[in-house]
C-alpha positions as CSV (number, residue, x, y, z in Angstrom):
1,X,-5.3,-21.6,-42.7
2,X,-2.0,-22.0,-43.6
3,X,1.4,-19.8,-43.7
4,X,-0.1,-18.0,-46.7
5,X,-3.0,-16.3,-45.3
6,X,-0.6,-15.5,-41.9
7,X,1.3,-13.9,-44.7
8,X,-1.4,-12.2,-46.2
9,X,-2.6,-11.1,-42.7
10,X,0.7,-9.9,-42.2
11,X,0.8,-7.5,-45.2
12,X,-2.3,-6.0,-44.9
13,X,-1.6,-4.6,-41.4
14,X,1.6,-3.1,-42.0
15,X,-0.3,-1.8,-45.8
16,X,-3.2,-0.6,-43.7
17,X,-0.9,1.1,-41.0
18,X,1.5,2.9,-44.0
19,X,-1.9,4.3,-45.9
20,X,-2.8,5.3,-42.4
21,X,0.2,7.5,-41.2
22,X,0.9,8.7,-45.2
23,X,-3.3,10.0,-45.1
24,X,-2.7,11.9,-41.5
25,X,0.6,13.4,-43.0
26,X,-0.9,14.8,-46.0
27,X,-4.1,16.0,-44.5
28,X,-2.9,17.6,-41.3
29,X,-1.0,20.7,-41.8
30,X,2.3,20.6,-39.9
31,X,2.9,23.1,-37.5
32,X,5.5,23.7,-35.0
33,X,4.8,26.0,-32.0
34,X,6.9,26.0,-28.3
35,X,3.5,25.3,-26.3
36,X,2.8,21.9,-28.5
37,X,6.1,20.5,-27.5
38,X,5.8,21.0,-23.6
39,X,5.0,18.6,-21.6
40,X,1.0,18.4,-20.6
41,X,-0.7,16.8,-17.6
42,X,-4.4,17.7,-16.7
43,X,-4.4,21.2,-17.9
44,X,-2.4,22.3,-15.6
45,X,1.1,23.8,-16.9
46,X,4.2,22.2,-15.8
47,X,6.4,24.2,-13.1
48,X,10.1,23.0,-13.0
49,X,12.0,19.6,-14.9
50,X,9.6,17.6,-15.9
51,X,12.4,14.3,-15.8
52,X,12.2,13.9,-12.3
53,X,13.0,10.8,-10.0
54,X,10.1,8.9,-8.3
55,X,9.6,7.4,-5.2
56,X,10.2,3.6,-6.3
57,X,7.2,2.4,-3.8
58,X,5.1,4.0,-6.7
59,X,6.5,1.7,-9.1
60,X,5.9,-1.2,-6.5
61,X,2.3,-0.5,-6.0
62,X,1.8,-0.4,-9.5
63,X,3.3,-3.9,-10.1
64,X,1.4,-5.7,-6.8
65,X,-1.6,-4.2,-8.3
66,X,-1.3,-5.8,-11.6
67,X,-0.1,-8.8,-10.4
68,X,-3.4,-9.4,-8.2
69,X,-5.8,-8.1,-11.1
70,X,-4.3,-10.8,-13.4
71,X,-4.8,-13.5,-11.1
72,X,-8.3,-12.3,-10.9
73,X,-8.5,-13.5,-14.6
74,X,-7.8,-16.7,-13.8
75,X,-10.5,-17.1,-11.8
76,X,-13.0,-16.6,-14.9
77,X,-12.4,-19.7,-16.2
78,X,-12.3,-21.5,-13.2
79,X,-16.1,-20.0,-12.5
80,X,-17.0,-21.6,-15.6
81,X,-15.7,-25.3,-15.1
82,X,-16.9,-25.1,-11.5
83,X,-20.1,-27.3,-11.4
84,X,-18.2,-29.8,-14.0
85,X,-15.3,-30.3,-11.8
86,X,-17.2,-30.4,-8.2
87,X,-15.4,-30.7,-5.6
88,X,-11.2,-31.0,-6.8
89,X,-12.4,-27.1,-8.2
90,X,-13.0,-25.8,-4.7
91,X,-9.6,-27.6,-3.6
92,X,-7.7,-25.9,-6.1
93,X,-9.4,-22.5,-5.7
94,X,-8.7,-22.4,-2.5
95,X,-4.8,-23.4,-2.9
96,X,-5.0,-20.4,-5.3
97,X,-6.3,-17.7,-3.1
98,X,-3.8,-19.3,-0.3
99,X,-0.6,-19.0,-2.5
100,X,-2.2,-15.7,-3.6
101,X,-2.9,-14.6,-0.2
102,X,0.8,-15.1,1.0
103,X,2.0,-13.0,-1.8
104,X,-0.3,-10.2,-0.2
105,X,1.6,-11.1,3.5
106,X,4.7,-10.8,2.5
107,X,4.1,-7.5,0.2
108,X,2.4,-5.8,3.2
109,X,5.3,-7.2,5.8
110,X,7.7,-5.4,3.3
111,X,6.2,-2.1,3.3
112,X,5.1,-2.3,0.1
113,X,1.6,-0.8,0.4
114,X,2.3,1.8,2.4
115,X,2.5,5.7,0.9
116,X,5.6,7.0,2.6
């Protein structure tokens, strides 16, 4: 596979995407209406601005939380190569979940997973 069939590759997404949108714009008929252009959130209508500032904690929370489930990934490999490795596997694991498990100290000393 060569630069040619990345090429090709390349063309037939953005050819596949174009037939796409030009298809949904012919078919759908085009409407414009006040209600459609609100802002929606589980059915239930929006009372006040709906740009408002969060807490930044929220923001945080989110973060630590994909931070941990992403390490999680790399231990799917490692549960793989386990029984070829032997031992140096467990080692490593363990430095792993001790470098992780510091990350978690210091989040939780900060504050970070509390709701305030």
């Amino acid at each position: 596979m060569g630069a040619g069939s990345l090429i090709a590759l390349i063309i037939a997404a953005i050819a596949f995407s174009g037939i796409a949108i030009l298809v949904a714009k012919l078919v759908t008929k085009a409407t414009t209406n006040k209600q459609k252009g609100e802002p929606y959130e589980c059915g239930v209508t929006t009372q006040g601005p709906s740009w408002i500032q969060f807490n930044v904690g929220y923001y945080l929370f989110a973060l630590l939380f994909l931070i941990f489930d992403v390490e999680l990934i790399f231990l799917f490999p490692w549960a793989v190569v386990v029984k070829k490795i032997g031992w140096i596997a467990l080692i490593e694991v363990g430095i792993f979940f001790l470098i992780l498990f510091t990350g978690f100290l210091y989040a939780h000393k900060k504050g970070a997973l509390k709701w305030k």
